[in-house]
N, C-alpha and C positions, 0 to 999 in steps of 0.2 A: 488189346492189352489192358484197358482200364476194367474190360467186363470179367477180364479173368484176373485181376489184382481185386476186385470186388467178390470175390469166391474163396480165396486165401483163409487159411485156418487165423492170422492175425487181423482179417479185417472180421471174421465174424465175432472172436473174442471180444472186439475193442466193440463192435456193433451191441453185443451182449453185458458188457458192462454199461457201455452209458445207458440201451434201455432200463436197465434194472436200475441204475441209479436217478433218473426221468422222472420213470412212472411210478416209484416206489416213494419219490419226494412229491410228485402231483398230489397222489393218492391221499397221500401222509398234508400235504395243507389243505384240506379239504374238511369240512365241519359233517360228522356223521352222526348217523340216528338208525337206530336198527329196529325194523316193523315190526307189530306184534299185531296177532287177529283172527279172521278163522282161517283156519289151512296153514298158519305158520308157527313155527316151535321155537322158545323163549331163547334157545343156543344151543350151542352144540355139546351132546352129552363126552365128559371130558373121562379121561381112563380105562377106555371101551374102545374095538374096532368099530371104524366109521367108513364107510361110503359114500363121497361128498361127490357130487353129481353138477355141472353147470353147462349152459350151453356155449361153445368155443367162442360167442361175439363176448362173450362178460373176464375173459380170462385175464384181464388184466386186475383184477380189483380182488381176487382173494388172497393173493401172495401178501400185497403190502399190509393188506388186512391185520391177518391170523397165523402167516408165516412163520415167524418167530415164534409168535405163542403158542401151535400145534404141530408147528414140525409134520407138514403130511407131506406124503409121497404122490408126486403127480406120473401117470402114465404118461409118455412124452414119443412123437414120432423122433427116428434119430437122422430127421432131413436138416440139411444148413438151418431152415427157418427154428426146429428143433432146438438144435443146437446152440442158436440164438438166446430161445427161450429159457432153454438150462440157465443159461450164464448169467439172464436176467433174473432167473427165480432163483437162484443159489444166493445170491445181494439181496434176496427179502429172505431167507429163513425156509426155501422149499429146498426137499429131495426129490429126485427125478430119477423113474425108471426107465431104460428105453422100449422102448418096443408102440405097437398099435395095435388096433381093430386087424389090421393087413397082415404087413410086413412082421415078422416076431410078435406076432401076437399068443402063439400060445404058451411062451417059452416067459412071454411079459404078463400073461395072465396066472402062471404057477408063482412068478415073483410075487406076482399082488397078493396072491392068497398066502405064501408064506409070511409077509408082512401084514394081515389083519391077524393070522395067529399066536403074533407077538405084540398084539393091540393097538398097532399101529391105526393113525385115520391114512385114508386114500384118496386118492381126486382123480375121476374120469370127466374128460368134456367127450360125453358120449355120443356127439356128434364130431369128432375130430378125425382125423387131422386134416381130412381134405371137404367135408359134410357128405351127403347136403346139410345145410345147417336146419338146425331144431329138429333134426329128423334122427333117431340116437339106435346103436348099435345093442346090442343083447349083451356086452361085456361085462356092466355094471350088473345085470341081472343075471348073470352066470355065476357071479363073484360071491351076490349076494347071498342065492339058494345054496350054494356049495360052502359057502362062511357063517350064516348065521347073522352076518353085518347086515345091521341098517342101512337104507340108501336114503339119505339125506338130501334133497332140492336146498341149490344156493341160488342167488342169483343179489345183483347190485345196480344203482342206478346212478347219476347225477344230473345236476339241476341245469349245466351246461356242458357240452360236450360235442365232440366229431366225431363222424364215424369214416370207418376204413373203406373204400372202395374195393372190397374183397368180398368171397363168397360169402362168409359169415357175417360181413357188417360190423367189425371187432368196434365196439364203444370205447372211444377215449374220453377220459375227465378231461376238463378245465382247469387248470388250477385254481383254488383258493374260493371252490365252489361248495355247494349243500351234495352232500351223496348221501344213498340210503342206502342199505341191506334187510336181506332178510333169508332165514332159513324156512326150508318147508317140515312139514310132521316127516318123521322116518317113517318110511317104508319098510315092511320085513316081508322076504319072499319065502315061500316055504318050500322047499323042494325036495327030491330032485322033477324039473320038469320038464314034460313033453312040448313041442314045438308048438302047440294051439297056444299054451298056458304059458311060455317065455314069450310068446307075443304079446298076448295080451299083458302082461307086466308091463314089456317096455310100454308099453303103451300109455298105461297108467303111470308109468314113470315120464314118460315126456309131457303128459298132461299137469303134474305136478310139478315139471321145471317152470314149464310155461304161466301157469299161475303164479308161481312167489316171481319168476320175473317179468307178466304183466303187472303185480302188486308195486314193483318197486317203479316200474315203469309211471304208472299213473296215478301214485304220491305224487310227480311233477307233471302231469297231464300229458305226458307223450303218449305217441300212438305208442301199441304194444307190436312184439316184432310178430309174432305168431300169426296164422291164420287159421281160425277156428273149424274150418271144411276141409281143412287138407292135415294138418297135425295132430296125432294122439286119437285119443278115443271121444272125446267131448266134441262133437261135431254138432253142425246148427242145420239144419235141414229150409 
């Protein structure tokens, strides 16, 4: 009885407001700094379609961010946990579309393009919603070649924090700790393209998430999440 009262459309509501109002207040006492260097770009070009790209462990830090102040549309799965998420990005300033990589994805991937056409920014965690994680889907670069949109790498760090016992490892801040951010250079894809040439993009697109969130990673000397022999095209022999 309590496992199926823990399923109810008003426990995930109530679950989804407090996270959004949590994490969105952790976020918000947190003293930030945003990187500047090689491979990362001074911010996000404003009044232009955007393709804001992060890996699913950092999702919690761009809503409270930029939310309000960019209004972007996140690709969102429409599972409970999902649904969760809506509720908590809607209390920072995000729009959410439903669909994924899977389920309605192609039906979520004509939304996306109808909204970069009206200059909207966008946000895929391109290894969502189930991963493997850092390991990223062709969405973002199907979207790109057929838009014209930049795929922009985001990625965020803090000085203290947990992380989730889940696939992805989701990064929680501390409160009232030092956090960093950082964007990567845009990407343009040029297209339309054959199945060698969309690989190899993602590829270089997960090589560039991995970098600006090794960057923000080791500001604070953590290990970085990636492994450089198994992720993207930058491999160590």
């Amino acid at each position: 009885m309590i496992s199926a009262f823990s399923k109810t459309r008003f426990v995930t509501v109530l679950l989804g407001i407090m996270a959004g109002i949590y994490f969105g207040l952790a976020i918000r006492s947190m003293r930030w700094k945003r990187l500047e260097g090689a491979g990362l770009s001074d911010d996000l070009p404003g009044h232009q379609p955007v393709i804001l790209v992060h890996w699913h462990s950092r999702m919690l830090g761009f809503p409270p961010l930029f939310g309000w102040r960019y209004r972007p549309h996140y690709l969102i799965s429409s599972s409970r946990d999902g649904n969760i998420a809506v509720l908590s990005g809607l209390i920072n300033g995000i729009h959410y579309i439903n669909g994924s990589t899977g389920k309605g994805g192609a039906k979520a991937l004509l939304g996306l393009r109808r909204l970069l056409k009206k200059d909207q920014m966008i946000c895929i965690t391109p290894d969502g919603p189930r991963g493997p994680a850092r390991m990223a889907t062709n969405a973002a670069i199907i979207l790109a070649a057929s838009s014209g949109a930049p795929i922009i790498p985001f990625s965020w760090s803090s000085s203290k924090h947990s992380r989730q016992k889940s696939w992805d490892r989701l990064m929680i801040p501390k409160w009232f700790k030092r956090g960093v951010y950082a964007f990567g250079e845009p990407i343009y894809i040029n297209g339309p393209l054959d199945e060698d040439a969309a690989n190899a993009a993602r590829l270089k697109m997960e090589d560039a998430i991995n970098e600006v969130t090794a960057a923000t990673d080791l500001y604070f000397d953590h290990p970085v999440d990636h492994l450089p022999d198994r992720y993207g095209s930058a491999k160590k022999k």
